[in-house]
VOGU-3710 file (C-alpha; in Angstrom, 3 decimals, decimal comma):
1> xxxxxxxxxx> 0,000/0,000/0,000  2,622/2,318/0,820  5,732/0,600/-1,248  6,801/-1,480/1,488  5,879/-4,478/3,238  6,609/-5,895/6,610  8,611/-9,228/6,784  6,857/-11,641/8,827  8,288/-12,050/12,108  8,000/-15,100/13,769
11> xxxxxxxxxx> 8,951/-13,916/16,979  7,146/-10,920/17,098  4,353/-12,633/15,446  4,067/-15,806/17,692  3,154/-14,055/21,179  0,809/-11,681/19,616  -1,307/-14,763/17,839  -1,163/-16,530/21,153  -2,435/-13,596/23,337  -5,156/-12,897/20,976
21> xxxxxxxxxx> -6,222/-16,172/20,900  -5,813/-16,071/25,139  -7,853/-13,661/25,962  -11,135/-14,919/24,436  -10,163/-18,600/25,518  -9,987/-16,932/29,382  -13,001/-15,166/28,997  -15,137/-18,340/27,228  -14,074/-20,621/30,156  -14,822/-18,064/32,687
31> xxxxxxxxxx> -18,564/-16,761/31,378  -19,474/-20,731/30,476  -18,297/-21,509/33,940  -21,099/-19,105/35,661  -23,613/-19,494/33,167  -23,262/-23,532/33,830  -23,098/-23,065/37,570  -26,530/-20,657/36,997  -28,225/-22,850/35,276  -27,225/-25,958/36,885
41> xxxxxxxxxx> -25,858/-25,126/40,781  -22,546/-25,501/42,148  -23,314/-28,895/43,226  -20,824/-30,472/40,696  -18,238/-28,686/38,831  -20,191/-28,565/35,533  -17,902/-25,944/34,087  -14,955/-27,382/34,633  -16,530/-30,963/33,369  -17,588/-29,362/29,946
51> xxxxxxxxxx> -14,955/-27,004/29,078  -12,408/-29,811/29,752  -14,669/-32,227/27,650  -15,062/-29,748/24,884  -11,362/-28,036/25,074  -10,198/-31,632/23,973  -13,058/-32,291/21,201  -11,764/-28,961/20,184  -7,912/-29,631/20,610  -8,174/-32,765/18,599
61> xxxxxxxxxx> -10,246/-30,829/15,652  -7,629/-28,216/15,362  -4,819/-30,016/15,547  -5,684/-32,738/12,848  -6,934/-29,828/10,677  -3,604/-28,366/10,854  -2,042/-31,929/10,843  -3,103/-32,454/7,634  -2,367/-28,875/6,982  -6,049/-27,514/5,432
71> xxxxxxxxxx> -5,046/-24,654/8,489  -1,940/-23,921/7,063  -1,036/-20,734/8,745  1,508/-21,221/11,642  -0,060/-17,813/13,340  -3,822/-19,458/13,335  -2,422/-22,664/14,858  -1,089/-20,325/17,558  -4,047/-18,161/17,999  -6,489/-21,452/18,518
81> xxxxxxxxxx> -4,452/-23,800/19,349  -2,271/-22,103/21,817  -4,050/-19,087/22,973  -7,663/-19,683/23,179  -7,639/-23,687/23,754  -4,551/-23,185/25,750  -6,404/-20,685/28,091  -9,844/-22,534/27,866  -8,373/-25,112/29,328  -4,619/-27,067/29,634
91> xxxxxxxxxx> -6,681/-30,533/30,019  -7,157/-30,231/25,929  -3,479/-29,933/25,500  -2,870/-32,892/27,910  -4,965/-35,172/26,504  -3,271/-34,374/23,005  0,224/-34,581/24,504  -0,980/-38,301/25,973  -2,508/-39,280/21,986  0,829/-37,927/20,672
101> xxxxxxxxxx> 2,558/-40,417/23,095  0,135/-43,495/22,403  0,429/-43,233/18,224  3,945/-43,013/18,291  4,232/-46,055/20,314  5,387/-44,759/23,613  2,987/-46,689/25,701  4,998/-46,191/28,978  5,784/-42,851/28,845  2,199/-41,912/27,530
111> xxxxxxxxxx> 1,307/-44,255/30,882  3,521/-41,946/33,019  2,303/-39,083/31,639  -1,234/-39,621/31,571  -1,597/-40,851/35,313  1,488/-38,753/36,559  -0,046/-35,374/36,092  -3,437/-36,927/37,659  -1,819/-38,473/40,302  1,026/-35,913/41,082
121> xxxxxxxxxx> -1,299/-32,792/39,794  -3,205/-33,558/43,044  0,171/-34,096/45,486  0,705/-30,638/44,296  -2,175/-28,942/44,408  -1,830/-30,785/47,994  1,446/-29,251/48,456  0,045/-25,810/47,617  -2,414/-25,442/49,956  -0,045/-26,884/53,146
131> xxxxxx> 2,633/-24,245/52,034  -0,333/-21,540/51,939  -1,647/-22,656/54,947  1,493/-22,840/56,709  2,852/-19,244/55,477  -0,849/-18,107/57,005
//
């Protein structure tokens, strides 16, 4: 337009794709988490339940889309995939990181992984609230 362009910048472009992407991924999970607990109490954790059950359904769409490369820009993989699922929730990204780990044939560490962060998730969170408590 005005006889120049700007070269794409991967590093300058990369953290502004993911924070775009972040801050409507942060805001989704948050709003769907009071509408849910509105609609349906606080009785059970439905927001948590269906953003983690949807972040994955989502994960695993975007991620074989750009897998087989029909989203072929590097900078919408980063705004979806990374910002807005990786805001909505981390529990899409985990259960991708296990899949990874079962199809390329790494049964033991997918194993590891997948009851590891369950199991040591919780002796953290654990760990958390004693050091909270304790600084109290």
């Amino acid at each position: 337009m005005f006889g120049f362009s700007i070269p794409h910048n991967s590093a300058v472009y990369a953290p502004i794709a993911v924070s775009l992407g972040a801050i409507p991924g942060a805001l989704s999970r948050y709003y769907i988490t009071i509408w849910l607990a509105q609609g349906l109490g606080t009785h059970f954790p439905f927001g948590t339940f269906v953003i983690n059950l949807s972040g994955a359904l989502l994960i695993g769409f975007f991620a074989t889309l750009a897998n087989a490369q029909i989203m072929i820009s590097p900078d919408l993989q980063r705004l979806v995939i990374t910002g807005f699922l990786g805001s909505y929730t981390t529990f899409s990204t985990y259960t991708l990181d296990t899949a990874g780990l079962l199809r390329s044939g790494n049964r033991i560490k997918a194993l590891f992984y997948w009851i590891g962060s369950f199991v040591l998730g919780g002796v953290c969170l654990e760990m958390g609230i004693a050091l909270a408590r304790f600084m109290r």
